[in-house]
C-alpha positions in Angstrom: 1.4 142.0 69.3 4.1 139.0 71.2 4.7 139.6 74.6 8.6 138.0 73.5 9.0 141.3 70.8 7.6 143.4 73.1 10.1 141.8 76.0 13.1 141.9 73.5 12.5 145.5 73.0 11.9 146.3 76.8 15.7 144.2 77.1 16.7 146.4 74.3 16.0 149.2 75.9 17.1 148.5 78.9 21.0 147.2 77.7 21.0 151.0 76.2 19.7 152.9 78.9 22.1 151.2 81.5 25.2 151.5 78.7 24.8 155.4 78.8 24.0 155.6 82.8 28.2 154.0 82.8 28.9 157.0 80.7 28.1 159.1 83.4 29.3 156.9 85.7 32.9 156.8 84.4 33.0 160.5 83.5 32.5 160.8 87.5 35.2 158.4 88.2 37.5 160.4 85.6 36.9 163.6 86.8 37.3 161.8 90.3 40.5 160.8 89.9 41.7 162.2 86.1 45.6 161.4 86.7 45.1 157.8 86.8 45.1 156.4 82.9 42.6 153.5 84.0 39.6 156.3 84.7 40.1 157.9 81.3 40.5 154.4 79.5 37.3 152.9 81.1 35.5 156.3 80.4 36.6 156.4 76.8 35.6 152.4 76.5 32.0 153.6 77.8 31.5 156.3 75.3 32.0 153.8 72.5 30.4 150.5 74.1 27.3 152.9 73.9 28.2 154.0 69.9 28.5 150.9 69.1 25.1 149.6 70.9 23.5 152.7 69.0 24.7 151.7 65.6 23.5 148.3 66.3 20.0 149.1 66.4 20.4 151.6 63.7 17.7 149.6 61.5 14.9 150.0 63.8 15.7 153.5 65.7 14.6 156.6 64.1 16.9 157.6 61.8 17.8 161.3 62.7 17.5 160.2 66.3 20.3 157.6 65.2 22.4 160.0 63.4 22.6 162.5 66.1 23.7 160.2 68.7 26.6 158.5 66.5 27.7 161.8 65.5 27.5 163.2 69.1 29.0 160.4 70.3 31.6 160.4 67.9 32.5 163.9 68.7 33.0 163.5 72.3 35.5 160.4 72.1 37.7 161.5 69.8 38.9 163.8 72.0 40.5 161.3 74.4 42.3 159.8 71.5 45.4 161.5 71.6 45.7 160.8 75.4 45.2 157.3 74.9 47.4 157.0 72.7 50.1 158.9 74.9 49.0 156.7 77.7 50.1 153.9 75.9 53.3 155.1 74.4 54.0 156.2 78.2 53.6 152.2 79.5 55.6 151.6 76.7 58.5 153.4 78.1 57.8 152.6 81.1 58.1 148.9 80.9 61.6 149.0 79.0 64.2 146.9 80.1 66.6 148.0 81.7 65.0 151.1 82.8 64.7 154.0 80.6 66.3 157.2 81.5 64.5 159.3 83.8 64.4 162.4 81.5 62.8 160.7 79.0 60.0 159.0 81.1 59.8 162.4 82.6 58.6 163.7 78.8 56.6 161.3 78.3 55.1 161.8 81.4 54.7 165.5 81.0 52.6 165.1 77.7 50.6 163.0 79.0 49.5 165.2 82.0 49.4 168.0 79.7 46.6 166.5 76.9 45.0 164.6 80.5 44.5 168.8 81.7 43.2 169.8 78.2 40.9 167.0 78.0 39.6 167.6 81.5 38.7 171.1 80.6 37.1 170.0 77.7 34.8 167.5 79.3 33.8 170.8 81.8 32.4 172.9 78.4 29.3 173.3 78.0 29.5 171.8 74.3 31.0 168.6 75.4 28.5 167.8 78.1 25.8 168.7 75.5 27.1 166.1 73.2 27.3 163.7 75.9 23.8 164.9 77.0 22.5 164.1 73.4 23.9 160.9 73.4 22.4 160.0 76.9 18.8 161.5 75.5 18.9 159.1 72.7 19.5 156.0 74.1 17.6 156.6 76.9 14.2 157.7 75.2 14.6 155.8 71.9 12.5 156.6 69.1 11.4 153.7 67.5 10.3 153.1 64.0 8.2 150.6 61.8 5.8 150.4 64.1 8.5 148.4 66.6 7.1 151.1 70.1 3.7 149.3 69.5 4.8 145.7 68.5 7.7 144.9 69.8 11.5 143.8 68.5 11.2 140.5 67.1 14.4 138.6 68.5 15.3 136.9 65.5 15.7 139.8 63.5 17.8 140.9 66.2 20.0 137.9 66.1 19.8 138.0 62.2 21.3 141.6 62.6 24.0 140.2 64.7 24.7 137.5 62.1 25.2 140.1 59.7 27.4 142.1 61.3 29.4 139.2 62.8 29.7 137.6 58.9 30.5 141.3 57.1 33.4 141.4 59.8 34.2 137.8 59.3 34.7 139.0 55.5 36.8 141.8 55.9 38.9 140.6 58.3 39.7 137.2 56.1 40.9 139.8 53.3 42.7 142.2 55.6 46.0 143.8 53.5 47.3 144.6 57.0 50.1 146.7 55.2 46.7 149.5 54.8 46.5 150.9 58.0 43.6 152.3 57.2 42.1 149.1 56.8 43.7 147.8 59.5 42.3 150.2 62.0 38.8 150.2 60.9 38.1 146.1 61.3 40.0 146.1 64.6 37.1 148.9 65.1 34.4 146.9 63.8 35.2 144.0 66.2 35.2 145.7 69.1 31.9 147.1 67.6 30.6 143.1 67.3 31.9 142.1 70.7 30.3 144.7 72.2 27.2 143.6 71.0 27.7 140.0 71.8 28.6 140.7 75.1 25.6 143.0 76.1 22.6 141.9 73.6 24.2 138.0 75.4 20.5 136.9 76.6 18.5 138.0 73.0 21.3 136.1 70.9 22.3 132.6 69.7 24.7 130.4 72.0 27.2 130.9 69.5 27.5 134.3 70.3 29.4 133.9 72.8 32.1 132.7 70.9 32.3 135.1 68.4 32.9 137.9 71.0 35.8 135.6 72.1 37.2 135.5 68.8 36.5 139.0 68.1 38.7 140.0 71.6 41.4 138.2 69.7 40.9 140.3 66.7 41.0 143.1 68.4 44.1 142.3 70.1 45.8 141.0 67.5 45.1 144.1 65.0 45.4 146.4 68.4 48.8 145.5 68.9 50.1 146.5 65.4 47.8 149.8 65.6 49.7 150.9 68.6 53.0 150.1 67.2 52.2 152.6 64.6 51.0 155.1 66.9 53.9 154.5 69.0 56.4 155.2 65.7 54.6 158.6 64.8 54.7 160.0 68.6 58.3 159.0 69.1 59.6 160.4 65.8 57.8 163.7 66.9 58.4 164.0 70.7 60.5 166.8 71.2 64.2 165.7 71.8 65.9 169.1 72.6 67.8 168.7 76.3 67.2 165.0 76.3 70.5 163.6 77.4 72.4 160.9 74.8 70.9 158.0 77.3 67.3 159.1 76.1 68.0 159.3 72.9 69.2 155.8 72.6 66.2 154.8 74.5 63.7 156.7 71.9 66.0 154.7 68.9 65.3 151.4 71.1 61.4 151.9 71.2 61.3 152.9 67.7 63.0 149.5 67.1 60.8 147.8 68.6 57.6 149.2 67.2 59.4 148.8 64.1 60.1 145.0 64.5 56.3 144.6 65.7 54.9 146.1 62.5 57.0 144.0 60.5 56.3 140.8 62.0 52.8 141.4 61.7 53.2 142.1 57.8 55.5 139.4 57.3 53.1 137.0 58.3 50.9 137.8 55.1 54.5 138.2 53.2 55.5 141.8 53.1 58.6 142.5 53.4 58.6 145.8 55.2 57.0 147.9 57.5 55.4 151.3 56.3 56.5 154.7 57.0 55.1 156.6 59.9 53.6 158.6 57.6 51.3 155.8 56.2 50.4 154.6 60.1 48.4 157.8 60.3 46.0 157.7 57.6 41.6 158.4 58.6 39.9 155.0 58.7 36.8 156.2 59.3 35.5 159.1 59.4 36.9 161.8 62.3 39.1 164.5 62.1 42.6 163.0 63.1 45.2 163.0 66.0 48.6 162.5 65.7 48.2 158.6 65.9 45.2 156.8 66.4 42.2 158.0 64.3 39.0 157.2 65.8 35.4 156.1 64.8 33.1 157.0 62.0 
């Protein structure tokens, strides 16, 4: 038994169990305030910082402990995808120059405030808290395996984990078609899912590390930028345009431009020539039951 494995685990432990107490924190400050899109955004952020920190240690936590907290986890974010993504398409509008035309903000705003309400209540059903509850359990009572309770976590093999991750990410963004969506989606996923890790296992990990969450907020940005734009395309060709006056309409043809031209610049710069249809920008990456846009974890 070294007292270093058995403090690695104890930090271990500890960078979990405060991850899920910001869950509840957050859901507070939603429920708190649920009309401003910052409390839902930092909420939503916390549910996955924690998914990720759970599939991090995936090698060394018990394995149907593991399973039920990714899948709980899962469960609960997804449903504040779609009003993220209307959040975002709702800046968007916003932020047009010159200003868009009050009708159309005024729809945008309207389904936003409608999905907020339905994802409130869902937060207040007893099945939601329960997968939040689950998620809580198992990060905060982690069942260890390979004798790791007893011995310890050896911090090179965590920093040998990190190097895996950080190189398999490396890989697949270096081959990234960014014309797959699909693709696209899930390694802007995976590096949040690294920097994550960087940022909160800091003290257990290599100097380097620090770096690589750098370059992974670049990744993420990057690849985040083009993901919305293809959001953005599939909401705006569906938003319901009945009673809109003509000013509206040429601002929903001006935003659909836009979105448009980002898409394409990003897929010129590995040589395509065009962007995809919406249909294509809405494709599962990894692994939950999709919203109109943005599909969400695995």
């Amino acid at each position: 038994m070294s007292k270093e494995n058995i403090l690695a685990k104890h930090r271990v432990e500890w960078v979990l169990a405060e991850a899920a107490d910001n869950v509840e924190t957050r859901q507070a400050a939603f429920f708190d305030d649920p009309d401003d899109p910052e409390t839902m955004h930092k909420f939503r952020v916390s549910i996955r910082t924690l998914r990720s920190l759970c599939r991090f240690i995936a090698p060394w936590q018990d394995k149907k402990q593991n399973r039920a907290v990714d899948r709980a986890l899962r469960d609960a974010v997804r449903e504040t995808s779609r009003l993220r993504e209307l959040d975002v398409l709702e800046e968007q509008i916003a932020s047009m120059e010159p200003a868009p035309a009050p009708d159309l903000l005024s729809a945008c705003s309207k389904a936003a405030r409608e999905e907020r309400q339905r994802v409130r209540a869902v937060f207040s059903r007893k099945e939601t808290r329960r997968l939040l509850s689950i998620g809580r359990r198992g990060t905060r009572a982690i069942a260890w395996r390979d004798g790791i309770a007893v011995e310890g976590l050896p911090a090179d093999r965590i920093a040998e984990r990190f190097q895996e991750l950080l190189e398999a990410q490396d890989d697949r963004y270096g081959s990234l078609d960014r014309a797959d969506a699909e693709r696209t989606h899930m390694v802007r996923k995976r590096a949040k899912e690294v920097r994550y890790a960087a940022v909160k296992f800091e003290g257990l990990l290599p100097p380097g590390a620090a770096d690589a969450a750098e370059r992974m907020k670049d990744v993420q940005d990057e690849l985040g930028a083009l993901c919305d734009a293809r959001v953005n395309v599939v909401l705006l060709s569906s938003l319901p345009t009945d009673g809109l006056s003509i000013r509206a309409h040429i601002n929903i043809t001006e935003a659909l431009a836009q979105n448009y031209a980002r898409i394409e610049a990003a897929l010129d710069k590995e040589g395509h020539v065009a962007a995809e249809s919406p249909a294509d920008s809405t494709t599962e990456a990894d692994g939950e039951p999709p919203t109109q846009g943005e599909r969400d974890e695995q």
